[in-house]
Every structure is written in structure tokens, then in C-alpha cells.
Predicted model as a PDB file, atoms N, CA, C, CB and O in Angstrom, pLDDT in the B-factor column:
MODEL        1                                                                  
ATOM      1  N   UNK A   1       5.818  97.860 184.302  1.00 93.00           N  
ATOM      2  CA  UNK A   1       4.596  98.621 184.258  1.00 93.00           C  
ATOM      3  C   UNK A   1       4.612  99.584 183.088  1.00 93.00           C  
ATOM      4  CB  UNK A   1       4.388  99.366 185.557  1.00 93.00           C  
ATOM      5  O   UNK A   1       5.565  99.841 182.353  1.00 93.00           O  
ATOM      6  N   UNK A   2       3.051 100.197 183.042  1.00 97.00           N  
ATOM      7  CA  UNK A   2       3.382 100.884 181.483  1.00 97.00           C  
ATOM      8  C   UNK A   2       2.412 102.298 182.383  1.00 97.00           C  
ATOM      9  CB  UNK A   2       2.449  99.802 179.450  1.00 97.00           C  
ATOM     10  O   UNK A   2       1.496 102.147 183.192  1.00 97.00           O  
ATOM     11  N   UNK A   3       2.889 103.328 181.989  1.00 98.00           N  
ATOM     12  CA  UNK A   3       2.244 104.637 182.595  1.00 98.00           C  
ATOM     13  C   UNK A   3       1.761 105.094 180.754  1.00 98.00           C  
ATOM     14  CB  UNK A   3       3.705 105.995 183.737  1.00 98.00           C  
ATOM     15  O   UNK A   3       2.511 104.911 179.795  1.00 98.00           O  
ATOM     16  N   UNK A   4       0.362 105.692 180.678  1.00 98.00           N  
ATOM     17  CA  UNK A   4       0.398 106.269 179.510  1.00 98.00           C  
ATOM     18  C   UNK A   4       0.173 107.344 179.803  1.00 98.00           C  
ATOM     19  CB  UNK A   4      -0.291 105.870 178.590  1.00 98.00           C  
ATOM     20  O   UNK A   4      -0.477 107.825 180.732  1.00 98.00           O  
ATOM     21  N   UNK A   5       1.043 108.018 178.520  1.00 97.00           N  
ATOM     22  CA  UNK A   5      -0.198 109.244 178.475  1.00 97.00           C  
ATOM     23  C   UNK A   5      -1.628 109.617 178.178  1.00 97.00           C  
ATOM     24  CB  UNK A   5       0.074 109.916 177.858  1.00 97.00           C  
ATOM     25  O   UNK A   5      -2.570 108.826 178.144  1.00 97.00           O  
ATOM     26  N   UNK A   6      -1.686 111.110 177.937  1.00 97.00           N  
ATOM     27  CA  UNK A   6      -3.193 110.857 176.915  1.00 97.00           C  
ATOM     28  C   UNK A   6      -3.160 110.179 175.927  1.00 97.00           C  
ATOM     29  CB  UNK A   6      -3.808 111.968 176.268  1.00 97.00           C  
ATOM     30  O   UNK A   6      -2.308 110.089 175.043  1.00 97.00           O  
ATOM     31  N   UNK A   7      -4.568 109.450 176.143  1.00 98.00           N  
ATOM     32  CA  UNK A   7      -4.577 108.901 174.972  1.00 98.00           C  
ATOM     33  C   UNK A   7      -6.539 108.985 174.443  1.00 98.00           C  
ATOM     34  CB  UNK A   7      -3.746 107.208 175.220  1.00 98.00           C  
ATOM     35  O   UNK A   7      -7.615 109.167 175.013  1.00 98.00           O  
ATOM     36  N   UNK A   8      -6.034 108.718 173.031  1.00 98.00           N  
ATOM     37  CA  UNK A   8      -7.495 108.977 172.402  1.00 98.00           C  
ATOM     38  C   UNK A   8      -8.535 107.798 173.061  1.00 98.00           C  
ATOM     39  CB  UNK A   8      -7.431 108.819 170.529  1.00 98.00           C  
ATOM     40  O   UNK A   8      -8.219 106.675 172.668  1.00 98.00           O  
ATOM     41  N   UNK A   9      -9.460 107.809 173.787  1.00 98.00           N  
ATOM     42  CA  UNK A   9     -10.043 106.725 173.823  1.00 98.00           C  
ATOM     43  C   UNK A   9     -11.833 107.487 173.927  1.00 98.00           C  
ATOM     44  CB  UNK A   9      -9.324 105.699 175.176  1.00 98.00           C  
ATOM     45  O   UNK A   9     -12.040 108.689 173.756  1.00 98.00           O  
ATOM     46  N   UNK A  10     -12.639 106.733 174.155  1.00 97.00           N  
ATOM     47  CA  UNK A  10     -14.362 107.437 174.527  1.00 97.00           C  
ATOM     48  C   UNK A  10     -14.167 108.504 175.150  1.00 97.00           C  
ATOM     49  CB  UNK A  10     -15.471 106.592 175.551  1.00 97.00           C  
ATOM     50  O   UNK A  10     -14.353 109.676 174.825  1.00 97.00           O  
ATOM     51  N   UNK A  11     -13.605 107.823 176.486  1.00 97.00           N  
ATOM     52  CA  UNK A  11     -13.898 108.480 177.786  1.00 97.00           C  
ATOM     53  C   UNK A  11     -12.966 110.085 177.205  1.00 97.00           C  
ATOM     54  CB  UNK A  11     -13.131 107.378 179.469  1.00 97.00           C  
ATOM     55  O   UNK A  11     -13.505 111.189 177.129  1.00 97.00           O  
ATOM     56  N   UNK A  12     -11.657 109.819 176.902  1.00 97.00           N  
ATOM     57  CA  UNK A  12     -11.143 111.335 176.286  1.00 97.00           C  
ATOM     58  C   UNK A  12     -12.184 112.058 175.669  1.00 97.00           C  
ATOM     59  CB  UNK A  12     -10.003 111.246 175.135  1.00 97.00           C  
ATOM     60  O   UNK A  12     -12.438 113.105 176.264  1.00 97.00           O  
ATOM     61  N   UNK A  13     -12.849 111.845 174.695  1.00 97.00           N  
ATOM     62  CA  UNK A  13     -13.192 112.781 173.740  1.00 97.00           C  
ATOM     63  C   UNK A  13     -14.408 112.917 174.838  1.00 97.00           C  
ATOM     64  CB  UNK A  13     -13.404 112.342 171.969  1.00 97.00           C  
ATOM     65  O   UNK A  13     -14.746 114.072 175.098  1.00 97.00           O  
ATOM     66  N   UNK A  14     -14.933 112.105 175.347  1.00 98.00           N  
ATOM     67  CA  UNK A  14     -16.573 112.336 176.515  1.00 98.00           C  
ATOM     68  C   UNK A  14     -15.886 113.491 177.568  1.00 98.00           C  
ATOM     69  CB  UNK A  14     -17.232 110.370 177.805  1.00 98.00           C  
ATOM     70  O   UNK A  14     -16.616 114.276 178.172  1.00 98.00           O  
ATOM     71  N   UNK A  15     -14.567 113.507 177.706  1.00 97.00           N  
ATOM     72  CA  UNK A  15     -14.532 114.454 179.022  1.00 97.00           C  
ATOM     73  C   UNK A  15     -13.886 115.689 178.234  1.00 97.00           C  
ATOM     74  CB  UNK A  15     -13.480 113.813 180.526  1.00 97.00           C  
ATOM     75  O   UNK A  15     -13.497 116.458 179.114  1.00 97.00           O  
ATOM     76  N   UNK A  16     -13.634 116.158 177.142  1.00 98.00           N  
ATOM     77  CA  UNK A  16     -13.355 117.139 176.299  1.00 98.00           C  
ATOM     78  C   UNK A  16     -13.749 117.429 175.126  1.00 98.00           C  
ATOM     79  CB  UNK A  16     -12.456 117.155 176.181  1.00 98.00           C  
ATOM     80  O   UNK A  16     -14.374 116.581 174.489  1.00 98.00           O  
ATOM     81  N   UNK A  17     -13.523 118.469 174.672  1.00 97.00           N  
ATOM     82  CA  UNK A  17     -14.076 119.426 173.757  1.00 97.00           C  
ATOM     83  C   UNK A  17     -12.947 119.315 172.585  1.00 97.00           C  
ATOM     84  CB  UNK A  17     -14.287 121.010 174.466  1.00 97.00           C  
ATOM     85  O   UNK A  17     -11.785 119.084 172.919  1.00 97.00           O  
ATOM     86  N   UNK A  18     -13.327 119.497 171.067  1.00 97.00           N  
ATOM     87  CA  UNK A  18     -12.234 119.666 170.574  1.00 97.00           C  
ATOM     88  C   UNK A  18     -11.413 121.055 170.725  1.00 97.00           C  
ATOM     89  CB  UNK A  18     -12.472 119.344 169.408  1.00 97.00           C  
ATOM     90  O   UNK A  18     -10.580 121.164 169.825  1.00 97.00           O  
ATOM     91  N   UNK A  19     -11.427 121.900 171.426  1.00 98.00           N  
ATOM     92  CA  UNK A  19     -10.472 122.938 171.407  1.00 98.00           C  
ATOM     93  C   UNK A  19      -9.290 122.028 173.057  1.00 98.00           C  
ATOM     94  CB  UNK A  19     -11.557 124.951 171.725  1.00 98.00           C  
ATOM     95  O   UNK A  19      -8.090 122.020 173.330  1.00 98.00           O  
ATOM     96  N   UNK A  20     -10.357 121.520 173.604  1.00 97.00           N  
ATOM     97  CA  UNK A  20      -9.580 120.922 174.881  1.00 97.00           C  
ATOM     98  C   UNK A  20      -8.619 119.895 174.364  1.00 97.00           C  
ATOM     99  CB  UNK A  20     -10.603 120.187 176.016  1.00 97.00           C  
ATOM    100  O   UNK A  20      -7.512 119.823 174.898  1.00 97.00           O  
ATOM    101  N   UNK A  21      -8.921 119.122 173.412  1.00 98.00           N  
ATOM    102  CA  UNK A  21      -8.039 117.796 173.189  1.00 98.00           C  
ATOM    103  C   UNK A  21      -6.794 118.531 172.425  1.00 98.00           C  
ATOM    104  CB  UNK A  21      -8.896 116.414 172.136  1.00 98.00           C  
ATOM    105  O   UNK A  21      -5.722 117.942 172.560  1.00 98.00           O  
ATOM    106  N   UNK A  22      -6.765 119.925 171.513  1.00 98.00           N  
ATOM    107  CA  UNK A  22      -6.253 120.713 170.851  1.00 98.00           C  
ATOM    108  C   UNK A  22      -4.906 120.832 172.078  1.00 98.00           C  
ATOM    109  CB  UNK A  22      -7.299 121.982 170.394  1.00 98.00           C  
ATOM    110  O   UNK A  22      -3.864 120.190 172.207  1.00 98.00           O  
ATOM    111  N   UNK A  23      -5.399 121.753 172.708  1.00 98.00           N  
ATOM    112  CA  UNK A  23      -4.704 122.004 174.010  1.00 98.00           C  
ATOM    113  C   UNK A  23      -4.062 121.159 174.690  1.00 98.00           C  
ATOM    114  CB  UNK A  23      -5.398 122.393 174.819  1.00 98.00           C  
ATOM    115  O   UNK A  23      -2.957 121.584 175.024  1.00 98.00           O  
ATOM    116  N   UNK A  24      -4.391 119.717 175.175  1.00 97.00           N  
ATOM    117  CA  UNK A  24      -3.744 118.996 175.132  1.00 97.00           C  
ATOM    118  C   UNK A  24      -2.695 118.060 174.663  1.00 97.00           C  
ATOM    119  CB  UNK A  24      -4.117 118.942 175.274  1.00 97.00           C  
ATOM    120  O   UNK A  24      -1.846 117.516 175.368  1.00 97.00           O  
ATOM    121  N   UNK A  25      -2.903 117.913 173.070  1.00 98.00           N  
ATOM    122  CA  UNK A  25      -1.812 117.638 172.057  1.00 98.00           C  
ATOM    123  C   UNK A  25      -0.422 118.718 171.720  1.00 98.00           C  
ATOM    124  CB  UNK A  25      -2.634 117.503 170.755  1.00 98.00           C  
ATOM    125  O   UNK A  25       0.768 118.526 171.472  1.00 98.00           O  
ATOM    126  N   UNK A  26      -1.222 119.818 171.850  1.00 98.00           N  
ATOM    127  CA  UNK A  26      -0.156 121.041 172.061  1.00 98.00           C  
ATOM    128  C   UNK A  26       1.099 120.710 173.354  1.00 98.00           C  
ATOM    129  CB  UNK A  26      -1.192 122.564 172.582  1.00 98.00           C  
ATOM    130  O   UNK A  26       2.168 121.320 173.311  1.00 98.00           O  
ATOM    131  N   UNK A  27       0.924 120.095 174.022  1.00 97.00           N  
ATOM    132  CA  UNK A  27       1.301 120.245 175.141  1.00 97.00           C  
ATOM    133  C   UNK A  27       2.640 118.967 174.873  1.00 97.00           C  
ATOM    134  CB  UNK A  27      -0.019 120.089 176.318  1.00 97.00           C  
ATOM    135  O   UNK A  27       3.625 118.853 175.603  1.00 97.00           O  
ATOM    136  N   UNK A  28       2.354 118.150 173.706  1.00 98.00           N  
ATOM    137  CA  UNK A  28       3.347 116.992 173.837  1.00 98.00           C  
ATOM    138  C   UNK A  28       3.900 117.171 172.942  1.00 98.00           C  
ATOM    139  CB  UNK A  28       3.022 115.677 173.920  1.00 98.00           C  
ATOM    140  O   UNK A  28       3.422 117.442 171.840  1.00 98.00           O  
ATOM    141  N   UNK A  29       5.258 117.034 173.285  1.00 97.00           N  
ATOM    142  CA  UNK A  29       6.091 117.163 171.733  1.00 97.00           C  
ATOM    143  C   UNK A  29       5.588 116.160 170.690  1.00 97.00           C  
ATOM    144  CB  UNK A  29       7.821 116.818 171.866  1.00 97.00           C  
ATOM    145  O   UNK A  29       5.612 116.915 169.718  1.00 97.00           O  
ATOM    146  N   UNK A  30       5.195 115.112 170.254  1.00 98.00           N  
ATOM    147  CA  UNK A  30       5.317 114.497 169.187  1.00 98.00           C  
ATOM    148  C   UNK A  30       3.714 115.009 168.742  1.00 98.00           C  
ATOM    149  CB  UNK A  30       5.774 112.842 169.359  1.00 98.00           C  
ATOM    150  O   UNK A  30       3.090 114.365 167.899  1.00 98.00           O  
ATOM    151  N   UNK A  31       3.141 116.199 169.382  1.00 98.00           N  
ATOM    152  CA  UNK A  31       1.958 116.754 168.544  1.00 98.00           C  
ATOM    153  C   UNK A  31       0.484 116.037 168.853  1.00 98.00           C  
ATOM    154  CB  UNK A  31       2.333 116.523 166.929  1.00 98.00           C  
ATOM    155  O   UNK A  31      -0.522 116.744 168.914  1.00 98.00           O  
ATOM    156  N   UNK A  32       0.438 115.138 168.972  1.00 98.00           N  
ATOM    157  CA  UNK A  32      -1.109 114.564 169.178  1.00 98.00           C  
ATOM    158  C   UNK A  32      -1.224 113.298 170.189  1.00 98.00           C  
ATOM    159  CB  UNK A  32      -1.739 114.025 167.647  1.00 98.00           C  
ATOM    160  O   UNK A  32      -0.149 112.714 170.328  1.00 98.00           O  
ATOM    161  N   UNK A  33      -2.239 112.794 170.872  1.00 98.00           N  
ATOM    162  CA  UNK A  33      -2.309 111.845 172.064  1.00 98.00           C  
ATOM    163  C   UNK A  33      -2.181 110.463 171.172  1.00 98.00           C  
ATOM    164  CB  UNK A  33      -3.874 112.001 173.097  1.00 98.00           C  
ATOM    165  O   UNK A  33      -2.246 110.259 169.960  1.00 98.00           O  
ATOM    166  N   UNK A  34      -2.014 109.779 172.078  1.00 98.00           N  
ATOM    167  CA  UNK A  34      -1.685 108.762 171.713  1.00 98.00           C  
ATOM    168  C   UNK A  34      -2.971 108.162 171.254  1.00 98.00           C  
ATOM    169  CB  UNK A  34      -0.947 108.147 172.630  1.00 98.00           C  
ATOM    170  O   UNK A  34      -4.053 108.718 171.446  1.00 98.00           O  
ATOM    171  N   UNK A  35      -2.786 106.594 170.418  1.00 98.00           N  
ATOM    172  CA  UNK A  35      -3.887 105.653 170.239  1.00 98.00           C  
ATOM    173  C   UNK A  35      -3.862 104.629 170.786  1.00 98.00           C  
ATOM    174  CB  UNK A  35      -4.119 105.324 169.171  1.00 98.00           C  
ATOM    175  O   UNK A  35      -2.809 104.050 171.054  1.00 98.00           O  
ATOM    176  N   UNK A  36      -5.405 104.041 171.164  1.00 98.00           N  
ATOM    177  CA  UNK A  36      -4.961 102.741 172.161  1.00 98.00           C  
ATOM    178  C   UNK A  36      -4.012 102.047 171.651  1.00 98.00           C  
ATOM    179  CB  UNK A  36      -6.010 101.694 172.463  1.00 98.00           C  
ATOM    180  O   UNK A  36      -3.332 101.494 172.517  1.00 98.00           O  
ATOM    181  N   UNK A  37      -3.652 101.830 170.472  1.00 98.00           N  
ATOM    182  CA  UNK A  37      -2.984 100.619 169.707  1.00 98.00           C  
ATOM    183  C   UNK A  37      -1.632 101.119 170.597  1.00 98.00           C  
ATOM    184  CB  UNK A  37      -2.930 100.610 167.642  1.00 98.00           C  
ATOM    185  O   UNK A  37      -1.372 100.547 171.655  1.00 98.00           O  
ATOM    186  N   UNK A  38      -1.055 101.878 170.254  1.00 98.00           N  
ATOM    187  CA  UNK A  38       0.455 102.420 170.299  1.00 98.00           C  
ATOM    188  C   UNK A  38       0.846 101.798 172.248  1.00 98.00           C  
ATOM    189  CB  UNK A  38       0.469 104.768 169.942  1.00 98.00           C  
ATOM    190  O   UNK A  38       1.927 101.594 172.799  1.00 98.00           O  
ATOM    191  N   UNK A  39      -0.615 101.674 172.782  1.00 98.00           N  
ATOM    192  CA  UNK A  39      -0.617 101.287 174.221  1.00 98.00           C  
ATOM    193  C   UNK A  39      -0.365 100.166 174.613  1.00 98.00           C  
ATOM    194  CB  UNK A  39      -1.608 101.462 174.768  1.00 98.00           C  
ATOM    195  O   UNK A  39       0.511  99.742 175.368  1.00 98.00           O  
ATOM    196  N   UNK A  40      -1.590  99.437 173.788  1.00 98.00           N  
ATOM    197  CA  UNK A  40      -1.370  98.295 174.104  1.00 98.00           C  
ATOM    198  C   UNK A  40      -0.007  97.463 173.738  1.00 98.00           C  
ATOM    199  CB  UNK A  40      -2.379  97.799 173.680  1.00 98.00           C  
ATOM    200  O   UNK A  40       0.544  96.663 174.495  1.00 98.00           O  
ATOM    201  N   UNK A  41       0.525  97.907 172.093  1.00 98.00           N  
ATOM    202  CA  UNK A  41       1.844  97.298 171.842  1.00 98.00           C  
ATOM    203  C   UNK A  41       2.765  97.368 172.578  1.00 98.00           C  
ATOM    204  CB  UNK A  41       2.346  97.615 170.922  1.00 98.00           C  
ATOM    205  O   UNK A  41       3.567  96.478 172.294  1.00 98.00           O  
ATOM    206  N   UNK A  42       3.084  97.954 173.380  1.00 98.00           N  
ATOM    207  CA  UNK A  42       4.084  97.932 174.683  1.00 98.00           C  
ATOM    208  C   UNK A  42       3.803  97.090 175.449  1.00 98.00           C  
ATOM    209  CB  UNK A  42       4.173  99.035 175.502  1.00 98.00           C  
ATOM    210  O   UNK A  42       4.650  96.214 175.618  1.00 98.00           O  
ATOM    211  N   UNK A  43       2.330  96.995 176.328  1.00 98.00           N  
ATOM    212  CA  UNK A  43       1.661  95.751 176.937  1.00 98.00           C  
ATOM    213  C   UNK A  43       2.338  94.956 176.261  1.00 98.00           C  
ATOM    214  CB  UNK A  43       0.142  95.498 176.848  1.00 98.00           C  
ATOM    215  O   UNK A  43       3.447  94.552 176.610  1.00 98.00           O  
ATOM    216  N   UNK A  44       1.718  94.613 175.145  1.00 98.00           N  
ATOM    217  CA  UNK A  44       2.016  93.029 174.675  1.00 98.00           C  
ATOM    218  C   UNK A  44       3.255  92.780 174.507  1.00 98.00           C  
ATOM    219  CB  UNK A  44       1.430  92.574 173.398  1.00 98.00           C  
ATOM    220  O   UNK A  44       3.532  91.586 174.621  1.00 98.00           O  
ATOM    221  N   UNK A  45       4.533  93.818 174.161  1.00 97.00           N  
ATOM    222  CA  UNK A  45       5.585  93.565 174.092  1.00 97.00           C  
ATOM    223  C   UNK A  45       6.340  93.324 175.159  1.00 97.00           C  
ATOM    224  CB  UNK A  45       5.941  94.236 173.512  1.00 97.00           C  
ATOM    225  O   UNK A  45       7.451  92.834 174.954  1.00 97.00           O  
ATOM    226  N   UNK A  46       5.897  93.624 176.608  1.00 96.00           N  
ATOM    227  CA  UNK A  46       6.564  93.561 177.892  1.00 96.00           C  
ATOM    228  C   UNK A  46       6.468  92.139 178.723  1.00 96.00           C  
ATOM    229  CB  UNK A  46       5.961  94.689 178.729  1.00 96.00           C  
ATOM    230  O   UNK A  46       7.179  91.540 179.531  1.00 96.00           O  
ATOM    231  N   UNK A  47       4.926  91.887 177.940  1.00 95.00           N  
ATOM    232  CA  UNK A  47       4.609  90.448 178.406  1.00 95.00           C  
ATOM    233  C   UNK A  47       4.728  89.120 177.457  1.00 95.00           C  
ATOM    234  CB  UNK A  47       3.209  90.492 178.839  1.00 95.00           C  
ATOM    235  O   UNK A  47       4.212  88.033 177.715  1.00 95.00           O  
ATOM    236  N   UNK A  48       5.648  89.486 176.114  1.00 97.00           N  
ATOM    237  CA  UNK A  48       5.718  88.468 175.140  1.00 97.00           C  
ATOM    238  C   UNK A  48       7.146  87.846 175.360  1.00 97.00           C  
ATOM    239  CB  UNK A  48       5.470  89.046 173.646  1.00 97.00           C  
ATOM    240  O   UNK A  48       8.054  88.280 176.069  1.00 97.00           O  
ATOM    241  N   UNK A  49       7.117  86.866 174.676  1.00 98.00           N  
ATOM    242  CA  UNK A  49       8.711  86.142 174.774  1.00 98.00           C  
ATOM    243  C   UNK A  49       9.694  86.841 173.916  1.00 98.00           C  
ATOM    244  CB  UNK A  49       8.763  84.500 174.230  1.00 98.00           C  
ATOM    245  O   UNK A  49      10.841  86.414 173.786  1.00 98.00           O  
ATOM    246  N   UNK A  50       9.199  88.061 173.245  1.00 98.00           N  
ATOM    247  CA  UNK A  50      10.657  88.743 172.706  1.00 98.00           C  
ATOM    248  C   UNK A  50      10.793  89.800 173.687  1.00 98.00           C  
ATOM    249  CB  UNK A  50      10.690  89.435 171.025  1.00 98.00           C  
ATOM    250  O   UNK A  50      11.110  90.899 173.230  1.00 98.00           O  
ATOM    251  N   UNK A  51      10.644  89.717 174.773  1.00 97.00           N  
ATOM    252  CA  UNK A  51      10.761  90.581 176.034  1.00 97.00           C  
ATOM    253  C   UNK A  51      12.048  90.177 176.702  1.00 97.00           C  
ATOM    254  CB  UNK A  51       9.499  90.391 177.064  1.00 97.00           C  
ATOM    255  O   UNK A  51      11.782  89.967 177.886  1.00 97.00           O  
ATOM    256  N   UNK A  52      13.093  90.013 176.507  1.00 97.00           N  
ATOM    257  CA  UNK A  52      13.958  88.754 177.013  1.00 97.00           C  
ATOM    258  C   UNK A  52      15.002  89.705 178.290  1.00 97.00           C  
ATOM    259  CB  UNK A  52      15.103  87.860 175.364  1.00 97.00           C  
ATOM    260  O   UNK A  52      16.047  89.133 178.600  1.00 97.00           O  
ATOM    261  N   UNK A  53      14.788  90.747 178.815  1.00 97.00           N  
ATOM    262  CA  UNK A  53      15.775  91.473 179.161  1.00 97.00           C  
ATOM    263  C   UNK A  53      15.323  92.707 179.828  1.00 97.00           C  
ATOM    264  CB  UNK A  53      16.546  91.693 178.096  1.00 97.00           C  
ATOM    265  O   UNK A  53      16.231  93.394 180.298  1.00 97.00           O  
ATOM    266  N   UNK A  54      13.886  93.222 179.999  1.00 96.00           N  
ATOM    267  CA  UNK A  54      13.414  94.592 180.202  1.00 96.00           C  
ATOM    268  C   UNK A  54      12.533  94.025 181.612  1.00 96.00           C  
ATOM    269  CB  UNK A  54      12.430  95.393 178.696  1.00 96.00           C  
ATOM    270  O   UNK A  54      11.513  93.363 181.425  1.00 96.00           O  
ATOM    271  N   UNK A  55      12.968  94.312 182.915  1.00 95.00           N  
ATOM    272  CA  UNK A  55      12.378  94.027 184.232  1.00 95.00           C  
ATOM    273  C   UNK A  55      12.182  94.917 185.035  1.00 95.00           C  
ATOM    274  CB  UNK A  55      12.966  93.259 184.884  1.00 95.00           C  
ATOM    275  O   UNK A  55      12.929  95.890 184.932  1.00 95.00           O  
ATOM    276  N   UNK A  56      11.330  94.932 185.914  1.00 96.00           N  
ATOM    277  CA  UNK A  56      11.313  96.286 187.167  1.00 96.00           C  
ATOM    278  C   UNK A  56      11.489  97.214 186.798  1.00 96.00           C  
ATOM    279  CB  UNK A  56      12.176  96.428 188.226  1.00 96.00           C  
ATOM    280  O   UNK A  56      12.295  97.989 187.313  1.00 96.00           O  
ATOM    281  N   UNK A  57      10.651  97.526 185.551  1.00 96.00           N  
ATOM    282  CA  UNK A  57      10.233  99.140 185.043  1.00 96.00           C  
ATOM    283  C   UNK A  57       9.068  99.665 184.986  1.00 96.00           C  
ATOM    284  CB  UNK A  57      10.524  99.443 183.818  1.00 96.00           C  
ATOM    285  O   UNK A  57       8.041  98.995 184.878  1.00 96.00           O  
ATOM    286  N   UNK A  58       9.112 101.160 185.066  1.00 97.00           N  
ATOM    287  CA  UNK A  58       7.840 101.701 184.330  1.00 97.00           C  
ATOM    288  C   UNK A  58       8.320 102.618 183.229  1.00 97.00           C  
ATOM    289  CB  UNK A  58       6.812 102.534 185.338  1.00 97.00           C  
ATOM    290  O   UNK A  58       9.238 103.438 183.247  1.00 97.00           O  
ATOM    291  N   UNK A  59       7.371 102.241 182.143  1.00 97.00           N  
ATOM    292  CA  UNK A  59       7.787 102.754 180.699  1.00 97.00           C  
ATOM    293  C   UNK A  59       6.578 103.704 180.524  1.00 97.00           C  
ATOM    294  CB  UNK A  59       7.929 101.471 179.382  1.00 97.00           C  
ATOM    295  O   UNK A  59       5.397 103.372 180.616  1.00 97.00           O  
ATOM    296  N   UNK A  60       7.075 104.978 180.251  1.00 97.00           N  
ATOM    297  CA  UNK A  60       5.946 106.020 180.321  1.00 97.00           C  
ATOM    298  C   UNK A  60       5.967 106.084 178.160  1.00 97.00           C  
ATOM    299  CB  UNK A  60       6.607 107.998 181.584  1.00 97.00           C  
ATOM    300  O   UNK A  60       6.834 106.278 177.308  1.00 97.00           O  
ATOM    301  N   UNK A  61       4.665 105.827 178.160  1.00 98.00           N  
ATOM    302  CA  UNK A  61       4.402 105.427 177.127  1.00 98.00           C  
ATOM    303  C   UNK A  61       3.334 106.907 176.647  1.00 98.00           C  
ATOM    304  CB  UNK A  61       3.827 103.831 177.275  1.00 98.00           C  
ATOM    305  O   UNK A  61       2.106 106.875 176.562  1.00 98.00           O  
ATOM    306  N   UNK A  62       4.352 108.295 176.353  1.00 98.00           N  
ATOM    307  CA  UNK A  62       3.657 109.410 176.674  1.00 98.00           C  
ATOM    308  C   UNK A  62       3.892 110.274 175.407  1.00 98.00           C  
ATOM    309  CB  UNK A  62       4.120 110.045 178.045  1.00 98.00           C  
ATOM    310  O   UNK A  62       3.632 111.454 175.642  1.00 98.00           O  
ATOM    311  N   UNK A  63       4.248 110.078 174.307  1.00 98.00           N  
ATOM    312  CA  UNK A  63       5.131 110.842 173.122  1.00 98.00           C  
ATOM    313  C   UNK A  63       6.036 112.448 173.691  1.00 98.00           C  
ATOM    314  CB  UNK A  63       3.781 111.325 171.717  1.00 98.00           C  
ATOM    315  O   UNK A  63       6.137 113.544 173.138  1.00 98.00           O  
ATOM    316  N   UNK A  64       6.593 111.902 175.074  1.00 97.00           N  
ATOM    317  CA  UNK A  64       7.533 113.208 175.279  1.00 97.00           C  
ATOM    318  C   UNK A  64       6.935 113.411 176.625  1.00 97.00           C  
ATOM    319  CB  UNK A  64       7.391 114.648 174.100  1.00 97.00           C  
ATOM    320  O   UNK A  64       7.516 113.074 177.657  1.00 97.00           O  
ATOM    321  N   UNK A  65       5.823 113.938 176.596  1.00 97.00           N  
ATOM    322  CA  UNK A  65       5.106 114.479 177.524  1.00 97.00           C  
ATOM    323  C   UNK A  65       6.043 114.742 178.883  1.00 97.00           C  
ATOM    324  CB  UNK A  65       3.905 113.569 177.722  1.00 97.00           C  
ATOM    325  O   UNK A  65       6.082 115.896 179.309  1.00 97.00           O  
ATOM    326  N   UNK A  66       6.696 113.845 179.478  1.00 95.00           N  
ATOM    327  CA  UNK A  66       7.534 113.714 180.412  1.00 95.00           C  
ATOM    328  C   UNK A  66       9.096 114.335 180.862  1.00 95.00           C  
ATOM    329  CB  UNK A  66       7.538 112.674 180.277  1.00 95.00           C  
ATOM    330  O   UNK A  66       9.698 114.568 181.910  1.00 95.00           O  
ATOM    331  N   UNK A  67       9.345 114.445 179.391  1.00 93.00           N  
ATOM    332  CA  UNK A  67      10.962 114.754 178.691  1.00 93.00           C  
ATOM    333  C   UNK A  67      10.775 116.381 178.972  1.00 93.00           C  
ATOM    334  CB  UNK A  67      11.267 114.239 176.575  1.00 93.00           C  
ATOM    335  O   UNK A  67      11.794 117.071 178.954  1.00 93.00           O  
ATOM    336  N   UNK A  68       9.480 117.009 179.235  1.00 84.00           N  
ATOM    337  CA  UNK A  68       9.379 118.789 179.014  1.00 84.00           C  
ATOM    338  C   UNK A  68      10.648 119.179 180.372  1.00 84.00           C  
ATOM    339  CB  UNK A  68       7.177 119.672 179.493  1.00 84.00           C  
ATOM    340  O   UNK A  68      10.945 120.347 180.623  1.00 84.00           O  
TER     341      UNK A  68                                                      
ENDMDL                                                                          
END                                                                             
């Protein structure tokens, strides 16, 4: 499984303000939310054939967020 963090998508910027998304990037160490891309490449990498070894996980796909 893949847990994300924030990430930039419509619905983000529709349910915040830029001082809110500010506040929120503040909050993760690597500085800013994620992009769908950075999301989905995990997807696709968990479900591709160079996956050969990674089972019965969840990969928090969060730049830190978690590590505080």
C-alpha cells in the first residue's frame, strides 16, 4: 500500500489558501507537498516487474512528514 502525504493536487489548492498550503509545507522536512507524479511513481513501481522483493507494506510516501 502507498499512504501519501500532502500532495499538490485541485482539490489541495480548492480547500486552501496560499498562506495555508505555506503552513503546510512548513510542516515537512523536505519543504514543500508533494506532486502527483512523485505518487504515482511508487504506485507504478510497487506494481511493476522491477518490484521483485517489496510485499505487505505500507510506504508512506510523505517527504518526512512522519519521521517528526
Amino acid at each position: 500500500g502507498v499512504a501519501p502525504g500532502f500532495v499538490l493536487t485541485d482539490l489541495t489548492y480548492q480547500n486552501n489558501d496560499t498562506k495555508g498550503l505555506e503552513q503546510l509545507a512548513s510542516r515537512i522536512p523536505l519543504g514543500r507537498l508533494a506532486r502527483p507524479n512523485e505518487i504515482a511513481d511508487v504506485v507504478a513501481y510497487i506494481g511493476s516487474s522491477e518490484n521483485t522483493y517489496i510485499t505487505g507494506q505500507v510506504i508512506a510516501v510523505d517527504g518526512g512528514f512522519l519521521c517528526q
